[in-house]
C-alpha positions in Angstrom: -32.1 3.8 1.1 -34.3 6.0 -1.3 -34.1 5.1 -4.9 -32.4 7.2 -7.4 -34.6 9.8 -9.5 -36.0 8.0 -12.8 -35.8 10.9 -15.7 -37.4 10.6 -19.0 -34.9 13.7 -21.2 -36.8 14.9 -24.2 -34.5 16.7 -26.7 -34.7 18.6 -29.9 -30.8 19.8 -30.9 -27.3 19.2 -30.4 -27.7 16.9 -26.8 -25.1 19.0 -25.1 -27.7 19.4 -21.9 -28.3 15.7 -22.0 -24.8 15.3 -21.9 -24.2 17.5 -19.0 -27.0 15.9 -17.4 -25.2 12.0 -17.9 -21.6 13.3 -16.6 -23.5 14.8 -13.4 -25.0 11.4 -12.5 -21.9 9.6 -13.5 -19.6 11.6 -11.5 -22.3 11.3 -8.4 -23.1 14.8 -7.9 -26.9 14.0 -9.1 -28.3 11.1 -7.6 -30.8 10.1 -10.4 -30.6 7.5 -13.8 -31.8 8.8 -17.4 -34.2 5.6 -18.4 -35.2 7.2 -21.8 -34.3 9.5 -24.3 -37.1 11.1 -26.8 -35.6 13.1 -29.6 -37.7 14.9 -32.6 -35.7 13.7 -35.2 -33.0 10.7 -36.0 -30.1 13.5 -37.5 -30.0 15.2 -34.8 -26.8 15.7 -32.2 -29.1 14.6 -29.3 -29.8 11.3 -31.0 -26.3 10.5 -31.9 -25.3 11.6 -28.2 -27.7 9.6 -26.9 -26.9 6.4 -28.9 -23.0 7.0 -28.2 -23.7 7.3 -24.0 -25.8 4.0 -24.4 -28.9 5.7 -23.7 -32.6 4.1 -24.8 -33.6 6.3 -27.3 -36.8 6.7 -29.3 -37.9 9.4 -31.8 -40.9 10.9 -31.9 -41.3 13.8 -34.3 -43.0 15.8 -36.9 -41.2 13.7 -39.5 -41.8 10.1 -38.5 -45.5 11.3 -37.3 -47.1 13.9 -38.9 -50.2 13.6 -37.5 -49.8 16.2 -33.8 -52.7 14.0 -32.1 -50.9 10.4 -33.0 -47.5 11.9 -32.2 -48.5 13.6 -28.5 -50.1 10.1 -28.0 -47.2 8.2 -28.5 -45.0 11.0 -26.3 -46.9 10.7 -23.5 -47.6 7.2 -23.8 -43.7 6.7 -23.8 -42.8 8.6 -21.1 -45.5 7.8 -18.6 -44.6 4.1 -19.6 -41.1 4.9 -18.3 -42.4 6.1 -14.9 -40.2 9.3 -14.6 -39.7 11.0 -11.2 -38.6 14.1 -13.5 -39.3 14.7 -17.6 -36.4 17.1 -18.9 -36.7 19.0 -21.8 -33.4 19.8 -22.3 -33.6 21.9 -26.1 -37.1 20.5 -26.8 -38.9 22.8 -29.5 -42.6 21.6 -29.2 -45.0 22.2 -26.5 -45.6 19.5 -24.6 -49.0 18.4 -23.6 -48.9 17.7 -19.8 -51.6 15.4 -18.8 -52.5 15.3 -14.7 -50.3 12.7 -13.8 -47.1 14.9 -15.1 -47.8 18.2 -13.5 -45.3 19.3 -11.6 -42.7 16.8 -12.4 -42.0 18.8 -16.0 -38.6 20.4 -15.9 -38.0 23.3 -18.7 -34.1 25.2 -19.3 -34.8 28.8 -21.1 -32.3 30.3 -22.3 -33.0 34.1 -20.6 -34.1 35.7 -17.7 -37.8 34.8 -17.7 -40.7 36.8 -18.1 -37.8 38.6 -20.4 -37.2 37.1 -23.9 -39.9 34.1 -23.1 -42.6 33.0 -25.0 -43.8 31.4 -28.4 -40.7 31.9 -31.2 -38.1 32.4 -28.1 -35.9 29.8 -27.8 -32.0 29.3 -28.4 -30.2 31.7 -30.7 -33.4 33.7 -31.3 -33.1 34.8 -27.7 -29.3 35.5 -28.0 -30.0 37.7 -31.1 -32.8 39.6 -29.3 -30.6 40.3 -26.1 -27.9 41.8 -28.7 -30.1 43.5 -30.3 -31.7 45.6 -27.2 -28.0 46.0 -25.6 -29.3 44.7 -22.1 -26.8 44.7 -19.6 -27.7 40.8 -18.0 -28.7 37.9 -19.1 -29.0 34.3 -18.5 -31.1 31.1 -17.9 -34.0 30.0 -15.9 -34.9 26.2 -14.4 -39.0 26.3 -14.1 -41.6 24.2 -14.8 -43.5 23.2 -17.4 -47.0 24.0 -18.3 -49.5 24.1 -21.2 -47.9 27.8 -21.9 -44.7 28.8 -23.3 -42.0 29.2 -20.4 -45.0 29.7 -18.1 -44.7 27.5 -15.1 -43.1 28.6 -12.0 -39.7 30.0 -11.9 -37.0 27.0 -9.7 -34.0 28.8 -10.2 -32.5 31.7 -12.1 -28.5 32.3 -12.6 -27.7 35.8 -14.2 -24.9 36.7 -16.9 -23.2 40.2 -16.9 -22.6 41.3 -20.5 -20.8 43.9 -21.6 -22.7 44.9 -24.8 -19.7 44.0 -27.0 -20.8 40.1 -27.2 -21.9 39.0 -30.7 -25.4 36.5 -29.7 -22.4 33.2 -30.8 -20.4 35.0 -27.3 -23.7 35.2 -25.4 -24.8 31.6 -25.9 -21.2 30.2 -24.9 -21.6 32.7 -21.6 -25.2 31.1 -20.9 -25.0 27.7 -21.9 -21.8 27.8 -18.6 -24.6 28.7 -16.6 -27.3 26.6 -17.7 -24.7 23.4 -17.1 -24.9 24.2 -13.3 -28.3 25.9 -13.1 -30.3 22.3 -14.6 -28.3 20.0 -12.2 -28.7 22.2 -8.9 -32.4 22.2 -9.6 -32.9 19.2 -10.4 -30.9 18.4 -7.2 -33.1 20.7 -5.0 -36.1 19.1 -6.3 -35.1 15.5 -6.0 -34.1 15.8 -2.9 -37.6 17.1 -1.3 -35.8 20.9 -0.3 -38.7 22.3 -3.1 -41.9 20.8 -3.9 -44.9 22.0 -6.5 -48.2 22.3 -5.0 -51.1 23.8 -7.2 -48.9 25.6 -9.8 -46.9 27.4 -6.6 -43.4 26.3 -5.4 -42.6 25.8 -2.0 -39.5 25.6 -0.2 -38.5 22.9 2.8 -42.0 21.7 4.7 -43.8 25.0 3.6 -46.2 23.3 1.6 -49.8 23.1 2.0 -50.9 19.4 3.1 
């Protein structure tokens, strides 16, 4: 009987992913365990989530550790000493250094359509403001993983929102965050369960990939 997924969840806001994330595997629909939590910072939502679903939970931030070398060190150290199948970052605001033993097994949620609305100074309401701003017609969230760029990596899955250009950015979030809590899992799910598989910085779907 295979083992479930081991997955190292590295969050930076209110823990609402994580969350999702711990109900999925609870209820059986994701066959996997959540053997750490990192958060960036003890007063965060993530943190207190965490602590309350009896979570391990360490933070690692810019406040505890100042210093970017010491504090990547300890990240990675962290997680590789976890040995995830999967690292989530579910809300997490830095970027990530990914050393060779964690490519392709980095996991990213952005809040948009990527390439649209991607990229350095992106992330949550920053993105809904922009999409209110320009009066687009769709929005919504992409699964892909993580690289050394900004919501760079390869694209897993996308799941699209029709807006009607009356939505205040607070409207859009609540309309995107429903389809990021079934996007994440079903990804994860394809992943874990061999149906797609990285290869060089390309995805490839069933027994596609190169040997």
């Amino acid at each position: 009987m295979r083992p479930c997924a081991r997955l190292v969840v590295l969050a930076s806001g209110g823990g609402r992913t994580l969350e999702n994330l711990y109900a999925r595997i609870q209820s059986g629909h994701l066959d996997a365990e959540i053997c750490l939590v990192i958060v960036s910072s003890s007063d965060l939502g993530a943190t207190e989530r965490a602590r309350r679903l009896q979570l391990p939970v360490l933070v690692i931030g810019p406040k505890n550790y100042p210093d970017r070398d010491r504090r990547n060190d300890l990240l990675i150290g962290a997680i590789l000493e976890s040995r995830p199948d999967w690292v989530i970052l579910a809300g997490w605001l830095q970027l990530l250094p990914i050393p060779p033993q964690l490519e392709g097994r980095v996991l990213n949620i952005h809040p948009a359509l990527l390439p649209a609305y991607g990229g350095k100074g992106f992330w949550g309401h920053h993105v809904h403001e922009a999409v209110v701003k320009d009066g687009v017609p769709v929005s919504g969230c992409t699964v892909h993983f993580a690289t050394s760029e900004y919501d760079q990596g390869p694209v897993v899955l996308q799941t699209a929102v029709p807006l009607s250009g009356e939505e205040t950015a607070d409207e859009v979030a609540v309309k995107v965050f429903a389809a990021e809590t079934e996007a994440f899992p079903e990804a994860l799910e394809l992943l874990i369960d061999g149906r797609l598989t990285w290869h060089d910085n390309q995805i490839f779907w069933g027994d596609s990939a190169p040997e």
